[in-house]
C-alpha angles and dihedrals in degrees: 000000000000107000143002123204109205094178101102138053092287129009131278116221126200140193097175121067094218118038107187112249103255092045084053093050086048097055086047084064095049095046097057099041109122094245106038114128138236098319135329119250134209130195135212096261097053121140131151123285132170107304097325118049110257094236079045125142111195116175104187128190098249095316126114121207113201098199079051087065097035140209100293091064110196092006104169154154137257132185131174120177118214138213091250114119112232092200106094098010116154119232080233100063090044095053088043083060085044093054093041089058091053100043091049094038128052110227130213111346091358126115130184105269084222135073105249119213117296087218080076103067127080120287145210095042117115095235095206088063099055097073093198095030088057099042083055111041100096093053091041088060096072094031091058103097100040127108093217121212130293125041093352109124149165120210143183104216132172120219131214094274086058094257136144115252128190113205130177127183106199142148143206088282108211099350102071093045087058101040083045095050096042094055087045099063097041087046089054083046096063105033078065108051100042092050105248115188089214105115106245082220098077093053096225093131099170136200117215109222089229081080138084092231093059093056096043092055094039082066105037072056096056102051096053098055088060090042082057095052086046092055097047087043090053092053094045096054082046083045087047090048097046086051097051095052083055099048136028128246100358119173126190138205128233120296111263106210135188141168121217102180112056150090126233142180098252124156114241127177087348107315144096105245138162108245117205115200107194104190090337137115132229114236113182116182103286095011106138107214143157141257117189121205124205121287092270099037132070119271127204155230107221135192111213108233087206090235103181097206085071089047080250094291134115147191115319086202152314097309126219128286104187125029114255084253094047089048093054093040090047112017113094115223100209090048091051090048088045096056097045087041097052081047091053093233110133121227142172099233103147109146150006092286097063088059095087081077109042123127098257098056086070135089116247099275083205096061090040096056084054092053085066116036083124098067103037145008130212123258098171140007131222136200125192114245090174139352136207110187125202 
């Protein structure tokens, strides 16, 4: 941990030196609202978000925030190491995996044109019963199996033993924006009409579990963190498939799967509490996860080491240094394209655009990693080979 401000209602607790403004104020917001729990934490890779920092750990007394979750409902990472030597690989069989990804996985706006099996999708959820879920299944069927624009990726990636890696970051698509949206505005709703003292300002509408609403969206919730996972899952057994027509014999080892946007009942200093983990990852003692870098940085596999002051939760990232409308406005293409080429990772950096995810608008994933050995340790760590963005 770097720093505690003790000057609100409840600490603020921070493993970064130099929160951005907005994020601070943010905090500030969280840390004064009448239910938050304990202290609030921030971790290295904190920026602001819309009403809670994305980076953000919030723990409330039986009240779910659904701007404390965010829009990408579920978004998540998922890694799986095979059994592919790095050492002697040809640029050719690298961009033929490269080709098959894109030719198996829509990318950015684009959806399959088919219906993909319902057995795909997440079970044991009366559909009837989840409002938003149900007005969007149809669409979701042929949107289960794509990676979605911004910072969504796949990567190849080696690891330190000289091994190939497969990694996706990837959310709920369209099904966690309108579940989020929807909750918002009831919860706004409420909050007005029933006089909340919270500043609308500060866009931290709540929903007290002793309603209806709370539990409806802590459901719609729920099923889109496991539609997320689905979707990710999907896309890595296409990824495993391109790869074995490449090469011959490949094993792989088991998925490796984390969430980095949602809330959950967890017990903390001796409560029940709802934890909301805002571009953050849970890392119990002994919880393998997973912190991405940037796509020309490394990225990790982590252990959680289960610290309770973070409510035992870590980085979900890098985090980002320059907003996506600075990085375009700053950042120099040919600069971006010089340094991943010099370091032989192919890319798909073509235009201004690209720029919002370019290396350099993100913070040092080094310095980052340091901000939070006391969270986590590494167990594994991954450097990218080749990159599609969303």
């Amino acid at each position: 941990m770097q720093k505690i401000i003790s000057t609100e209602k409840i600490p603020i607790k921070m493993w970064l030196d130099d929160p951005e403004t907005g994020s601070l104020e943010q905090a500030y917001n969280l840390a004064n609202l009448p239910f938050s729990f304990s202290h609030v934490c921030l971790m290295p890779d904190t920026h602001q978000g819309y009403g809670m920092p994305i980076g953000g750990v919030l723990a409330t007394d039986n009240v779910i925030i659904p701007n404390a979750v965010g829009v990408d409902v579920g978004c998540g990472m998922c890694a799986v190491k095979t059994s592919v030597r790095v050492d002697g690989l040809e640029r050719k069989q690298i961009t033929d995996v490269m080709r098959g990804i894109r030719e198996l996985i829509p990318l950015g706006f684009d959806h399959h044109k088919q219906r993909q099996d319902e057995n795909l999708m997440p079970q044991d959820f009366n559909i009837d019963d989840l409002r938003i879920v149900k007005r969007q299944y149809l669409a979701a069927l042929k949107q289960i199996g794509t990676l979605g624009g911004g910072n969504h990726f796949i990567e190849l990636q080696k690891c330190n033993e000289g091994y190939l890696w497969l990694m996706i970051h990837s959310g709920s698509r369209n099904f966690g924006l309108q579940v989020a949206e929807y909750y918002n505005k009831i919860a706004k709703k409420m909050n007005k009409a029933y006089f909340s003292s919270i500043n609308p300002k500060a866009d931290l509408a709540f929903l007290p579990f002793d309603t209806d609403e709370a539990h409806h969206y802590y459901r719609e919730m729920k099923y889109c963190i496991l539609f997320a996972f689905a979707n990710r899952k999907l896309m890595m057994e296409r990824i495993q498939d391109v790869v074995s027509t490449v090469f011959s014999d490949v094993t792989y080892d088991s998925i490796i799967n984390i969430a980095h946007n949602y809330a959950a009942w967890e017990e903390h200093f001796g409560k029940k509490v709802l934890v909301h983990r805002k571009g953050a990852t849970s890392a119990k003692a002994g919880e393998i996860g997973i912190i991405p870098g940037s796509q020309g940085t490394k990225s990790y596999i982590v252990e959680g080491l289960g610290n309770p002051e973070s409510f035992m939760s870590c980085s979900h990232g890098a985090g980002r240094l320059m907003s996506r409308a600075a990085a375009k406005r700053d950042l120099n293409l040919e600069e971006e394209k010089r340094k991943l080429d010099e370091q032989g990772i192919i890319h798909s950096i073509r235009g201004k655009y690209d720029l919002e995810e370019a290396a350099s608008a993100y913070k040092d994933i080094t310095q980052v990693m340091a901000f939070q050995e006391d969270l986590v340790k590494i167990k594994v760590e991954l450097s990218p080979l080749a990159v599609i963005k969303g």
